[in-house]
N, C-alpha and C positions, 0 to 999 in steps of 0.2 A: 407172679405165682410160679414154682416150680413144681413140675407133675413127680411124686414121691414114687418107688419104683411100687409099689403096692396100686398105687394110684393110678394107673399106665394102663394095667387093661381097659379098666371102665371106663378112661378118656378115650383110649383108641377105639371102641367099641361105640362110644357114643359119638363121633366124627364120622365114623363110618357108615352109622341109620341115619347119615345126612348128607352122603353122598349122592351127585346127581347124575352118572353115569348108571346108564344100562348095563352094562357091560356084566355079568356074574360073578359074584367078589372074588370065587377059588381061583376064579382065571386074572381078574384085574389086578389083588391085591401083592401077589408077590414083586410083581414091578413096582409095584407103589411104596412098597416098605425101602426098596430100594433106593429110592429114588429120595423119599423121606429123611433115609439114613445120608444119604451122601450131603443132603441139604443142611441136618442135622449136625452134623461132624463138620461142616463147612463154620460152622457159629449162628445158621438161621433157622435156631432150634427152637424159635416163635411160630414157625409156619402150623399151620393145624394138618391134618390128615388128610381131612376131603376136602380142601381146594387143591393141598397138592396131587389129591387122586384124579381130581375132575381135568383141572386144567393138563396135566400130563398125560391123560387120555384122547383128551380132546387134539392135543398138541401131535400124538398119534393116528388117530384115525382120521384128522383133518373133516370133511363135509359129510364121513359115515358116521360119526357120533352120533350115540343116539341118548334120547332124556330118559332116563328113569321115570319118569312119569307114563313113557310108554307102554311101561309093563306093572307096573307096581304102583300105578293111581289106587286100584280097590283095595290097595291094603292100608294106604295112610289113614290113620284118623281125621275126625272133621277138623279137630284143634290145630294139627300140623300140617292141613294142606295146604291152604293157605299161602304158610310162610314157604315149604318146599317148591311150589309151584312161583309165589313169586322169585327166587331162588334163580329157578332156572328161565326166568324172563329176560331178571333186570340184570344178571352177571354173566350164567352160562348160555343165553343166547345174545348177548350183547358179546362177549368174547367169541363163538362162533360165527358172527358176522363180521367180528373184526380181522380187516386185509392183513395186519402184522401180524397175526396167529396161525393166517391160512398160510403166508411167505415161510415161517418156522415151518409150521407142520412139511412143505414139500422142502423144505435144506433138510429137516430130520430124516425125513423118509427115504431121503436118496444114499441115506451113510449102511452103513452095515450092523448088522444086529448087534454085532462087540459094541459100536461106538452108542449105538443109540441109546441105552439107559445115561451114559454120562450126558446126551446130547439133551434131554428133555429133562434134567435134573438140573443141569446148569440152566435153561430155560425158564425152568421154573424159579428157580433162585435171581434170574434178570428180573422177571417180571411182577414176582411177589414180594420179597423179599426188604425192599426196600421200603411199600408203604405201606406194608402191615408195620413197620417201626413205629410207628405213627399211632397206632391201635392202644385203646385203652385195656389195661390187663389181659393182655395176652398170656396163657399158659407157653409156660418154656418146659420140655423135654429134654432126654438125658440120653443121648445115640446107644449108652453103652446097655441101658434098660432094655431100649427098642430093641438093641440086635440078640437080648435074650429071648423076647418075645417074637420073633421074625417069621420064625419055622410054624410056630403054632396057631397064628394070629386068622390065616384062610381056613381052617377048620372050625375054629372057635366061630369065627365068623359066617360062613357059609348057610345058607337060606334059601329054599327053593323060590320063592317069591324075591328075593336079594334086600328085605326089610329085618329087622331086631326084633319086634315087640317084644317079644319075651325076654333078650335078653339085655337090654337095658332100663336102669330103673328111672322114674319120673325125675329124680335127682340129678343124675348125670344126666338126661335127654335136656333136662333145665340148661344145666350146664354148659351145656354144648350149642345149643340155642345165642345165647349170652355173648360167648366166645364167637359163636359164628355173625352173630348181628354186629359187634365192634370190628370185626373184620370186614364187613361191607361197609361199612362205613369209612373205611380206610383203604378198600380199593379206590386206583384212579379211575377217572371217566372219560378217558381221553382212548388212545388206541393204546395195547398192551407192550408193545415193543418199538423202539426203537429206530433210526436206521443204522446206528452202530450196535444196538442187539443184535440185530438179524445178522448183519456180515457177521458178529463173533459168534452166533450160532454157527452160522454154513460155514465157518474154518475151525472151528473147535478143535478136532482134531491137530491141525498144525500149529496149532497154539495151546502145547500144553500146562505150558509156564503160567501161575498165575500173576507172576510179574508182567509179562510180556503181554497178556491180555488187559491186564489194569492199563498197561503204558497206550495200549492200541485203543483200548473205547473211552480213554483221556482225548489222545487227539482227534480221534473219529468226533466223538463226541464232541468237540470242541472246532472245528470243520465244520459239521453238521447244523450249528447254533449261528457263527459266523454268516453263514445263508450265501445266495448268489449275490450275484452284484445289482445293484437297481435299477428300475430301469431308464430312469433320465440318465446315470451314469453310463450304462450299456450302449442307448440311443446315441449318445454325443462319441463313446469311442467308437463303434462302429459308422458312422458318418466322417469322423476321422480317419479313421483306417482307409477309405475309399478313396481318399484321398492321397493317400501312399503311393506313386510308383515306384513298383521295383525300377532297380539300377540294369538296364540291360543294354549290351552293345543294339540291340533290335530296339528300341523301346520305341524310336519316330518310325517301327513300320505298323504298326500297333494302333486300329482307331480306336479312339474314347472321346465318349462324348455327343455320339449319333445314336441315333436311334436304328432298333433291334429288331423292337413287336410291337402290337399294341394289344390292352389293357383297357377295361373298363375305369380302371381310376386313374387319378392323375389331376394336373392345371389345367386351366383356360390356355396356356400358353403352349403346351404339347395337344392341343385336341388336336385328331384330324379335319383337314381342311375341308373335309366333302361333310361334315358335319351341319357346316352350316347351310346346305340345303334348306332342313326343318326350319329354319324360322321361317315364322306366317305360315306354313302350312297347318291344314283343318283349322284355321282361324274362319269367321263368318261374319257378315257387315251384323248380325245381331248376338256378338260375342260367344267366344267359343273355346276350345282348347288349342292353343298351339304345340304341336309335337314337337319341337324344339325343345320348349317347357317339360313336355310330359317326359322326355327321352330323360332329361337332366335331374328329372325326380325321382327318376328308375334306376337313376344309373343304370342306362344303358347307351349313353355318350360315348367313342370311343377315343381314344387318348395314346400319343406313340410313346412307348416307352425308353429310356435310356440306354443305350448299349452299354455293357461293362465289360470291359479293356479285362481282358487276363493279368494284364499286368497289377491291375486291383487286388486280384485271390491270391497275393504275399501270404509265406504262410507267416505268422507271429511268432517268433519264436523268444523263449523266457530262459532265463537261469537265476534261479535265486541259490545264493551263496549261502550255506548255513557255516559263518566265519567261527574260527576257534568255539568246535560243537563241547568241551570241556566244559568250559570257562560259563557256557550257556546253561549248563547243567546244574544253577543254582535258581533257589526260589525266592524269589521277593516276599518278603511278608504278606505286601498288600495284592498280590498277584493271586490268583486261583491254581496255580500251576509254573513248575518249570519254568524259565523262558526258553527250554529248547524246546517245550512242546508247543509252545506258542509259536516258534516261527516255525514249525513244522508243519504246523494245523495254517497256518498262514501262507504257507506253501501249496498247501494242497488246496486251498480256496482259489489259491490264486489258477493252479493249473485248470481247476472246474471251472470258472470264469471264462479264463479263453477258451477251453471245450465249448459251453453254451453260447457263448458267442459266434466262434470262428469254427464252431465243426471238427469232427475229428481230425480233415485235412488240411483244416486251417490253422492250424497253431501245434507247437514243439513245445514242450518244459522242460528244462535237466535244473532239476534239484542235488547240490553239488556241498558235501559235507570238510570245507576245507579247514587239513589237519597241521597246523603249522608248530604247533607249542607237543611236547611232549605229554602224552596220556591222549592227547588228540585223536589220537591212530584207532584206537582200540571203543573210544565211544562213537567213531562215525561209523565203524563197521558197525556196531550192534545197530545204529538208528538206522542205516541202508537196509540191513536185516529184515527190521521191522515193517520198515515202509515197504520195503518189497512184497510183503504179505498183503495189506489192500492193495497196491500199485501195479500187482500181478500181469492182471492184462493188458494194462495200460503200456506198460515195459515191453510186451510181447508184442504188441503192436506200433513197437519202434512210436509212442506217442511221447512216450515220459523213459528219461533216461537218469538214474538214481548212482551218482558218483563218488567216490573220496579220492579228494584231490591234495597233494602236498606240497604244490606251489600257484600263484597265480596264474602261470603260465600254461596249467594243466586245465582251469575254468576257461571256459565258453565265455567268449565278448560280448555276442547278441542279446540283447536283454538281460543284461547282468543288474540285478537288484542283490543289494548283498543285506544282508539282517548280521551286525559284527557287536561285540559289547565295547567295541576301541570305538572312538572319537570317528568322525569322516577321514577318510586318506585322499586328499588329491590325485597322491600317486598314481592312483589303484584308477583304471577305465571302467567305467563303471554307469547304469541310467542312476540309481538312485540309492543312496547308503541310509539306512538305519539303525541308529548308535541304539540298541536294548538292553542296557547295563544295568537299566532302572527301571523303578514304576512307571515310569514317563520316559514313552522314545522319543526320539529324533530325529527328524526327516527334514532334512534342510534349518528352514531357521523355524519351521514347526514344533510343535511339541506336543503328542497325543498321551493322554494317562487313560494304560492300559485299564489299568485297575479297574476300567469301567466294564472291562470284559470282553463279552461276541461281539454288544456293536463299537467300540472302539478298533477292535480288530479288520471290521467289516470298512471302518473309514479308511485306517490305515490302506486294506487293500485295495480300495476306489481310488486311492490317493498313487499309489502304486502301479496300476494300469493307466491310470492317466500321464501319468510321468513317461512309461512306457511307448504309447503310443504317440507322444509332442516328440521322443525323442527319434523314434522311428521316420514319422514325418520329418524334420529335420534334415534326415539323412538319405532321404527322398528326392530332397533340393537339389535341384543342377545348378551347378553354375553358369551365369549368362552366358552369351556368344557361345 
């Protein structure tokens, strides 16, 4: 259904005596039209008035919002309380409590008055927009109607009590009822945002491009899905890792392998030896407890722990090669995406992986955009660009270093994983090559189809880290004598 420009007041009129913001309309609604309009003019000219009024207030004032119900109970009828009240139970204090609304609300609050309407407009358009799509006959609007009525709409409206009666008729209050009930039923139930919302709220500003923000809550998003690494994967490489000594001319003055502290947990084969005192002690010839026993039930046994060797906290260091970034810049049918945002988002899995593993000071990533064919040059600069916007502080903190390289010689040896769409190269030094030319890469004589998506990517990366840390180890190995 499209709202006829005749038809416009009485909709917007009847949206508005179902707004669940406190707030006094002459003050609240000129933001709101704005905000409306920019959502409208964007193509999400489905959205109704008073969710985008509520939620973008709400997005505002953060934990001072307050319910319309706190001032304007005695004026609702018995018919419409009801539903108003449950209203602001089941949606607007279910979005108040939720943590990805309070996170927006303090990125908004921190921008400046210029940015802030575009900041809670885009917001709303994250958070609504998509599954009100879903909604059964939603009324569609016309931006160019709206911005007729823009100026007039806070007077028309205005009410000392912030209700309508008078000036909405049973017709349209119907109306608007109808339309608001298939829109709860098309809100999700889950939390409202994101974690790639929330970052492309708190950079909005620096991301004014709508390309550039599609391309970034693509692989954000697609990162995000991927997930960490699991944890029998995690447990096995960091038990491997321990394993590593660095290569050092000192490394035989270095003990490892002795004991440090001690620890309530632990073997039977590290307990301390004054331990066994307690047996048979408070035992009695007419049975009784042995504190031995009781000590072992409490864990409260004490147990020497392992010394670990410095030479252990190796940091880990990663380069994944994104080979001929061009050539990668085509989509598979059966693919959801790119494959250069796949190995991009695969990239960034991978550098959070060693993060939660190995700590900030545990592990190094340079993510390296090698530009060998011509047209090369000019797509790895945009994707370093790009990345460099989430990888912001990461980069600052000398953790993650974001490169375009135009010979092998200019990539990093350590941990070199390259994602290439050519065949394996012997040539090339390399932990581990992945030919992604296709729906189906190829990692040795493996063969994983993407096409399955985040957890296909998720295996790739476990397959990846593991490869990484055998070859590490490896390289750990002295030779005898």
């Amino acid at each position: 259904m499209d709202l006829q420009r005749s038809q416009l007041p009485f909709a917007l009129l009847a949206w508005i005596d179902r707004v669940g913001c406190a707030d006094p309309l002459v003050e609240s609604l000129p933001a709101t039209v704005r905000w409306l309009l920019a959502r409208w003019g964007s193509g999400d000219d489905h959205l109704p008035l008073h969710l985008v009024h509520d939620l973008g207030h709400l997005l505002l004032h953060g934990r001072d919002f307050r319910f319309a119900s706190t001032g304007a109970l005695a004026h609702w009828s018995d018919e419409t309380r009801a539903g108003r009240l449950a209203y602001e139970d089941k949606v607007l204090g279910r979005w108040a409590l939720d943590p990805t609304v309070l996170d927006a609300h303090v990125a908004i609050a921190g921008m400046s008055a210029a940015r802030r309407d575009d900041a809670v407009a885009h917001a709303v358009g994250l958070a609504l927009a998509g599954p009100l799509l879903a909604a059964d006959d939603l009324a569609r609007g016309n931006p160019a109607h709206l911005r007729q009525w823009a100026a007039e709409l806070p007077a028309v409206a205005a009410d000392d009590a912030g209700v309508l009666h008078g000036k909405v008729s049973d017709e349209w209050r119907a109306w608007a009822e109808a339309q608001h009930l298939a829109c709860v039923r098309a809100l999700p139930s889950g939390r409202l945002f994101r974690a790639e919302d929330l970052w492309e709220i708190a950079h909005l500003p620096e991301l004014p491009s709508e390309s550039a923000r599609l391309a970034l809550r693509t692989i954000l998003g697609l990162t995000a899905r991927i997930g960490g690494v699991s944890p029998p994967v995690a447990l096995s490489l960091r038990h491997r890792a321990r394993e590593v000594p660095i290569e050092a001319e000192e490394a035989d003055h270095y003990p490892a392998g002795g004991f440090d502290a001690i620890s309530t947990r632990g073997t039977l084969e590290n307990m301390v030896r004054s331990e066994v005192a307690y047996v048979g002690e408070g035992s009695t010839e007419h049975g009784g407890v042995d504190l031995f026993d009781v000590r072992f039930a409490e864990n409260e046994l004490l147990f020497y722990t392992r010394d670990e060797s410095p030479l252990l906290d190796a940091r880990r260091d990663l380069t994944v090669v994104l080979h001929l970034p061009a050539a990668q810049r085509y989509k598979h049918p059966s693919l959801e995406a790119q494959t250069l945002v796949l190995t991009e988002a695969l990239a960034l899995a991978l550098q959070g992986d060693l993060l939660r593993m190995f700590g900030p000071a545990g592990s190094r990533c340079a993510i390296v955009w090698l530009a060998e064919r011509p047209g090369d040059v000019d797509v790895a600069e945009e994707e370093r660009a790009l990345l460099s916007l989430p990888m912001a502080a990461e980069v600052a903190h000398r953790r993650v270093v974001l490169q375009v390289a135009r010979t092998w010689e200019e990539v990093p040896v350590a941990g070199r994983l390259v994602c290439s769409p050519l065949p394996d190269d012997d040539a090339v030094e390399r932990v581990a090559w992945v030919c992604v030319n296709e729906a189906q890469w190829v990692i040795g004589d493996a063969r994983v189809a993407v096409a399955e998506g985040a957890p296909a990517l998720r295996g790739v990366a476990d397959r990846l880290l593991t490869m990484l840390t055998r070859q590490a180890k490896s390289r750990g190995k002295r030779a005898p004598g």
